[in-house]
C-alpha positions in Angstrom: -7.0 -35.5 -109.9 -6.8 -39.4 -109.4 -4.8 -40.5 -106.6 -3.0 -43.2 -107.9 -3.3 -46.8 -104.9 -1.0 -49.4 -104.6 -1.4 -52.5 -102.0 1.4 -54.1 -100.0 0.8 -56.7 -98.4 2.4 -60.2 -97.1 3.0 -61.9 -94.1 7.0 -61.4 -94.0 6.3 -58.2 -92.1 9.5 -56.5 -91.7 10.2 -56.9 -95.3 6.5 -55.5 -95.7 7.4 -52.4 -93.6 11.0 -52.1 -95.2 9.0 -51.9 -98.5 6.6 -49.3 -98.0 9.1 -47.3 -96.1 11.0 -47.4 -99.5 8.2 -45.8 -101.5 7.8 -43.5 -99.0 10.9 -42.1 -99.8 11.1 -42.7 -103.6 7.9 -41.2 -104.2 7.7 -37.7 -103.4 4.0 -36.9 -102.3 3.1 -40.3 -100.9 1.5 -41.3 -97.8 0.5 -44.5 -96.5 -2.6 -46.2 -94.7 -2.6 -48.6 -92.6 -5.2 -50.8 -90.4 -3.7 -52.5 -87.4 -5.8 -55.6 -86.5 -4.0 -56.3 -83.4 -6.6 -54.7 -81.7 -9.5 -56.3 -83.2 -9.5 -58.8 -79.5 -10.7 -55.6 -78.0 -13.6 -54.8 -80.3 -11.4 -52.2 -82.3 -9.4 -51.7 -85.3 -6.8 -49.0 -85.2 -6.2 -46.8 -88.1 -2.8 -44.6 -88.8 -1.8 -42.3 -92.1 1.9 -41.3 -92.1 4.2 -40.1 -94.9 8.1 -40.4 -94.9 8.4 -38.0 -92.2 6.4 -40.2 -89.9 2.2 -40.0 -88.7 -0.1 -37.7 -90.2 -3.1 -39.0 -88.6 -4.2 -42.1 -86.2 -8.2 -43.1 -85.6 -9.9 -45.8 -84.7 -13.2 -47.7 -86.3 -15.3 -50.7 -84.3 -15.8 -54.3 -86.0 -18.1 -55.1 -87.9 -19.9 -58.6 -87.2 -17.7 -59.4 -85.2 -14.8 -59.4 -87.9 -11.6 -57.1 -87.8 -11.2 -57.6 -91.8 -14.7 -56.5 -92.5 -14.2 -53.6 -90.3 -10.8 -52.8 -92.7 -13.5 -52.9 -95.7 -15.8 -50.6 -94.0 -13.8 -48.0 -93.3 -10.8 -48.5 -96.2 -12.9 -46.9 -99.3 -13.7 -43.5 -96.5 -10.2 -42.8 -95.3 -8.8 -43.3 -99.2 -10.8 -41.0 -100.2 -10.1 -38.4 -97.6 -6.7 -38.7 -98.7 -7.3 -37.7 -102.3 -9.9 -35.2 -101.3 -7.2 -33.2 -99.1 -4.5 -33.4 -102.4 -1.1 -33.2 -102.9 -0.6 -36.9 -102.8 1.0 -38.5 -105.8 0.5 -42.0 -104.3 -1.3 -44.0 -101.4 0.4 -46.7 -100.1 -2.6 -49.1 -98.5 0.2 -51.2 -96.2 -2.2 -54.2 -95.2 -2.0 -56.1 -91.8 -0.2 -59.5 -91.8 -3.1 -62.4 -92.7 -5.1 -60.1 -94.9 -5.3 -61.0 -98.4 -4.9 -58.3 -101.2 -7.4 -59.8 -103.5 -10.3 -59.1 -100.9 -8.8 -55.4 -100.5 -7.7 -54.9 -104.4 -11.9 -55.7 -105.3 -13.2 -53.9 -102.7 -10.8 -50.5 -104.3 -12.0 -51.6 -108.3 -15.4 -52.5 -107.3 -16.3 -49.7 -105.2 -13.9 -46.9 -105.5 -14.6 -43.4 -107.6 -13.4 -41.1 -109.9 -10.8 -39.8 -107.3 -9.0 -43.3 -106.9 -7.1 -45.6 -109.1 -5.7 -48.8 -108.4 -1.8 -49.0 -109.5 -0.6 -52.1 -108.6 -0.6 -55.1 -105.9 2.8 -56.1 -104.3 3.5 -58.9 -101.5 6.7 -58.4 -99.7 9.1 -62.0 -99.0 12.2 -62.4 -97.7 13.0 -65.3 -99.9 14.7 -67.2 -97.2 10.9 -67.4 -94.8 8.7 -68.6 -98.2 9.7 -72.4 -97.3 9.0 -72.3 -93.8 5.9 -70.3 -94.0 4.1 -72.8 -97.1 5.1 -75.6 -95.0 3.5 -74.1 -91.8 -0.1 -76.1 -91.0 -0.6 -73.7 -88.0 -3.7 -72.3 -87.9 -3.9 -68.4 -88.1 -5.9 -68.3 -84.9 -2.9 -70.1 -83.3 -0.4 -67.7 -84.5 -2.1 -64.5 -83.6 -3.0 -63.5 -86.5 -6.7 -64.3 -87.4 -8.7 -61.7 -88.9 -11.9 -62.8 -86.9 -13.3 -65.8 -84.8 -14.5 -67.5 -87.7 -11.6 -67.7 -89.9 -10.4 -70.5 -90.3 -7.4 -70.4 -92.4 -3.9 -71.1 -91.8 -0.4 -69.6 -92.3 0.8 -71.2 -95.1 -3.0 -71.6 -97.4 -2.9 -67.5 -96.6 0.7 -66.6 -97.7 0.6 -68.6 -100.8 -2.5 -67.2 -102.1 -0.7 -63.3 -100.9 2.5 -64.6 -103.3 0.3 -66.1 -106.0 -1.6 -63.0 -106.6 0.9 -59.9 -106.9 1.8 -59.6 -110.0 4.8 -57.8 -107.8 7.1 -59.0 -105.2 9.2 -56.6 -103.4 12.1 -58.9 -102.4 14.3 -58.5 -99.5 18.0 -58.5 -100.9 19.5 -58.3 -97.4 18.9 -62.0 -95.9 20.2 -65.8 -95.8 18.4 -66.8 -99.0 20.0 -69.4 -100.7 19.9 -70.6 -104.2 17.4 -73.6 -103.4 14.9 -70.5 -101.6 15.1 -68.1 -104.5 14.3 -71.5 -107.1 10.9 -71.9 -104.9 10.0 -68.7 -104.9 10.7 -68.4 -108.8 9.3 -71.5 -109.8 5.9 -70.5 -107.5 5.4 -67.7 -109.2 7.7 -67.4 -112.1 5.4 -64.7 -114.1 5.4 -62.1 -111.4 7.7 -58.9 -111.9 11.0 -58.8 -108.7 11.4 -55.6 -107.3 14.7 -56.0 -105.0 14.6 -53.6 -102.1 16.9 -50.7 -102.5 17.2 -51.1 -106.1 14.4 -48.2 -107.0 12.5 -50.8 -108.8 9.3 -50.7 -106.6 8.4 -47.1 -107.0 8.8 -47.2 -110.7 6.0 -50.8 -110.7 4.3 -48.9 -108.1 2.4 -47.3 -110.8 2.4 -49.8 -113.7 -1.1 -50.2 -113.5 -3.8 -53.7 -112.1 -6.3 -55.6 -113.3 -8.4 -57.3 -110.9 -10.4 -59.2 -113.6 -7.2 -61.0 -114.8 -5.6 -61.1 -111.7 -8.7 -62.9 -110.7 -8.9 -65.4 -113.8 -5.5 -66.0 -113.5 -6.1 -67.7 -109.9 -9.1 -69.3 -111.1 -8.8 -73.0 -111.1 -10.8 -73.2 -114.5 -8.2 -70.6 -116.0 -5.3 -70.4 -113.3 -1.9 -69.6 -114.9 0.4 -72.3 -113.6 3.9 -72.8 -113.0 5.4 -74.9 -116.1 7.8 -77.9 -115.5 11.5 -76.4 -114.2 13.8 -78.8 -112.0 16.7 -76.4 -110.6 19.1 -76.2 -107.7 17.1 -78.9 -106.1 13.1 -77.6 -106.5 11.4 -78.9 -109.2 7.8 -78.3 -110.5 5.6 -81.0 -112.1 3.2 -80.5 -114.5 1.0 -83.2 -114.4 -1.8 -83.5 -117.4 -4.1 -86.6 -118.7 -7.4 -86.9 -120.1 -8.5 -90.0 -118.1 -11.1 -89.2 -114.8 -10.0 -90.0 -111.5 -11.3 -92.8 -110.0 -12.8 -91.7 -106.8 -12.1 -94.3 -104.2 -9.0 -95.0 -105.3 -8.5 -91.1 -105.7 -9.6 -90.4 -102.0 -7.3 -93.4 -100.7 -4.3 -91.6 -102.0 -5.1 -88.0 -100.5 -2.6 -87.8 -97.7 -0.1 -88.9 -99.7 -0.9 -86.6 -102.3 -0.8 -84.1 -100.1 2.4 -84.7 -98.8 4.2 -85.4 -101.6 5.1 -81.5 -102.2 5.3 -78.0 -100.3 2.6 -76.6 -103.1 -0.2 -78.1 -105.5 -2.6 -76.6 -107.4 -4.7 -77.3 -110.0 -8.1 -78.9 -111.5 -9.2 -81.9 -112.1 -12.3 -84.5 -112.6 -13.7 -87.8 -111.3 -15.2 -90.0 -113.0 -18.4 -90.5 -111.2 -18.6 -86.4 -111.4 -18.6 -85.9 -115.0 -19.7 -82.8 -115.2 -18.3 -80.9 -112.1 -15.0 -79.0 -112.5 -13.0 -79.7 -108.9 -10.2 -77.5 -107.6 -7.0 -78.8 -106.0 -5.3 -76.2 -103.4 -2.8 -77.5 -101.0 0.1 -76.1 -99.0 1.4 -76.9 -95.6 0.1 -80.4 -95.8 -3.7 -79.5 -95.6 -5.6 -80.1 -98.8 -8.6 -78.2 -99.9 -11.1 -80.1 -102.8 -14.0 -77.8 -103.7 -16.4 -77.7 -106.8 -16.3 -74.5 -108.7 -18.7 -75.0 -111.3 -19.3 -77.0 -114.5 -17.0 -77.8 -117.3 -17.5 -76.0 -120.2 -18.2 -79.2 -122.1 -21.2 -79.9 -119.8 -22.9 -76.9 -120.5 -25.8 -76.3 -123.3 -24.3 -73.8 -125.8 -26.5 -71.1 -125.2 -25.0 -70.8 -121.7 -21.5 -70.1 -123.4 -22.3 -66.5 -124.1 -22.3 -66.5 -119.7 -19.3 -67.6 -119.4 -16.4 -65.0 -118.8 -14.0 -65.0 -121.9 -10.7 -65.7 -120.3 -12.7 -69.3 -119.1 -13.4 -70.1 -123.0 -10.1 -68.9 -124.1 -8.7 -71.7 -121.8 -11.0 -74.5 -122.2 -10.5 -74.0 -126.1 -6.7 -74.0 -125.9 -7.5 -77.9 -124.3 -10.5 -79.0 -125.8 -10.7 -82.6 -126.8 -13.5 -83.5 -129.2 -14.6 -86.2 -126.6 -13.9 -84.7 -123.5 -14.1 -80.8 -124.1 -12.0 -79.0 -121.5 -13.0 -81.7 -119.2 -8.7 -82.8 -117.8 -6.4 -83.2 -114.7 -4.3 -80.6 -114.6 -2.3 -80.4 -110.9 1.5 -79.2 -110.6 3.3 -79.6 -107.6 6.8 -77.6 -106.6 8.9 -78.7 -104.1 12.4 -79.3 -102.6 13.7 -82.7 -103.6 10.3 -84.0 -105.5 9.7 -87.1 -106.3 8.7 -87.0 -109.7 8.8 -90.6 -110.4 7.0 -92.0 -107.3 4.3 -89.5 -107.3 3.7 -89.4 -111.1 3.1 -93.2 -110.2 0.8 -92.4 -107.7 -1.1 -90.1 -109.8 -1.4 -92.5 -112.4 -2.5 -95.2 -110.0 -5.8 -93.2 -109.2 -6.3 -93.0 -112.8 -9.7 -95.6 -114.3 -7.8 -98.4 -115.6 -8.6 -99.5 -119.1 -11.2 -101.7 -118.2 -13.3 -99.3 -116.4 -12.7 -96.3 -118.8 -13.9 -98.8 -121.6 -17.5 -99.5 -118.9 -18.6 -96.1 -119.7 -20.4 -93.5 -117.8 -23.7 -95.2 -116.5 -20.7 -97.7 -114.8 -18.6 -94.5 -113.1 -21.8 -93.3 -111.7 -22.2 -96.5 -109.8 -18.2 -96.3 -108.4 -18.3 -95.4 -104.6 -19.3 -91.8 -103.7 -15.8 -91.6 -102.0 -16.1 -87.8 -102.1 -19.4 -87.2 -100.7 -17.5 -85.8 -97.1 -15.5 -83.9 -98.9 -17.9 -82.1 -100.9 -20.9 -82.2 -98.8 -23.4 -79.5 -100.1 -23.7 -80.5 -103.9 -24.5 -84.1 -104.7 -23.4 -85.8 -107.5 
């Protein structure tokens, strides 16, 4: 028999607990596992298994390089497959600590699981009224408590965007102080995922509507991400903004800060003009702004490479090709209460090559200022 896994995860923790306590006691036969990192300071990470009745089992398993959420990889894969070794489960409930991510935990279950384990489904928990404060939170997660080793880096709100952009779930607390402006953000961040309310019964039934972690993960890919369209309601709006034109880079890097003030969330991809060829990601929340290079564009490839390239990534570069650019665009959106869509559409455009430098060609763009060369330190031009 195949015992059927679903993540939960999120930072909102008491809306995390509320949630698996509810499958708990909608599904008949489930259990769930849990890794508390809490203890991680201490060279330990403690394990518990409980059903709706309360604990079944408790343990503990030692870090591994020095990194609580590599220990949680170690020793997840083992204690799931005790679980469905001993039967009479129907489900698993894998209830993740706070800052861990449930793509990192929903590979390590596709990649490396067995026969005796399926992946149902991925949900992050939010109490509508906290997704505000926590994407505008710069606080690092070391700061708060909650960092999953000494190295990491991250903070609150870079983590719990990327737990709410990947769910295609999100078990909603229907209990709190959410207004209509902090159920508009939370829609228009994520408007293709499917709302559970708690106490409705809706969670155990999406519990098992199944996950794929290949689309899951082309669907966050900056080359393919699946992005929020335009909406403007009950004061949060989304932009959706989309040229052709490269970035130049000085002017580009001038207007950063700004850029990354200008909303609580941005995302996106986009090009400069004395990078041609390099495909660039935009991730920002809480103020900090991350620029990295994933890759090539499609259109700088050779075409024998194409047949190396993942489908889903030449489904969306054909849907925007452009016979002279290829897939090569800016595409960024930004959601926010009270966006300025005017002022920072004119900012965007500002950063744009003017005519006159478009028109110079691309032997001139190479010779613009390597304004980006901090930023992306490892890969040259």
């Amino acid at each position: 028999m195949t015992l059927p896994v679903v993540i939960v995860g999120g930072l909102h923790a008491d809306v995390r607990r509320a949630a698996v306590q509810e499958l708990l006691a909608d599904v008949p036969g489930s259990v769930a596992l849990h890794h508390d990192l809490s203890s991680a300071a201490r060279g330990t990470v403690r394990r518990m298994v409980r059903d709706g009745s309360g604990p079944l089992d408790c343990g503990e398993t030692g870090l591994v390089d020095d990194c609580a959420c590599c220990a949680l990889r170690e020793d997840l894969l083992p204690a799931l497959r005790r679980l469905a070794a001993g039967g009479g489960h129907r489900l698993a409930v894998v209830e993740l600590w706070d800052s861990v991510e449930p793509r990192a935990m929903a590979e390590v279950i596709s990649a490396h699981g067995c026969a005796e384990l399926e992946l149902s489904n991925v949900v992050t928990a939010v109490d509508p009224g906290l997704v505000l404060a926590y994407l505008a939170n710069g606080d690092d997660l070391a700061d708060a408590g909650l960092a999953a080793a000494a190295t990491d880096r991250r903070t609150v709100a870079d983590t719990w965007a990327r737990q709410l952009e990947y769910a295609p779930v999100l078990a909603v607390a229907g209990d709190t102080p959410a207004g209509e402006e902090d159920r508009a953000l939370l829609e228009q961040l994520h408007p293709t995922a499917r709302r559970a309310e708690l106490g409705s019964g809706a969670l155990a039934r999406l519990a098992f509507a199944g996950f794929d972690t290949a689309a899951a993960a082309a669907a966050q890919h900056p080359a393919s991400a699946l992005l929020p369209q335009e909406a403007d309601t009950a004061g949060v709006a989304t932009l959706v903004w989309r040229r052709r034109r490269p970035f130049h880079p000085g002017r580009l890097r001038a207007a950063l800060e700004d850029l990354a003030r200008a909303a609580t969330r941005s995302r996106g991809r986009f090009w400069l003009a004395d990078r041609p060829d390099t495909l660039l990601a935009w991730d920002c929340a809480g103020g900090a702004l991350c620029v990295e290079e994933t890759g090539p564009w499609l259109a700088a490839l050779p075409d024998a490479a194409w047949e190396l390239v993942p489908p889903v990534r030449r489904a969306a570069a054909a849907l925007s090709w452009e016979p002279e650019h290829g897939d090569r665009c800016q595409h960024l959106v930004f959601t926010s209460p009270g966006l300025d869509r005017d002022g920072l559409t004119r900012l965007l455009e500002s950063c744009l090559l003017t005519g006159a430098e478009y028109a110079a060609g691309r032997d001139a763009w190479s010779r613009l200022p390597a304004a980006f060369d901090a930023l992306l330190p490892h890969t040259g031009r």
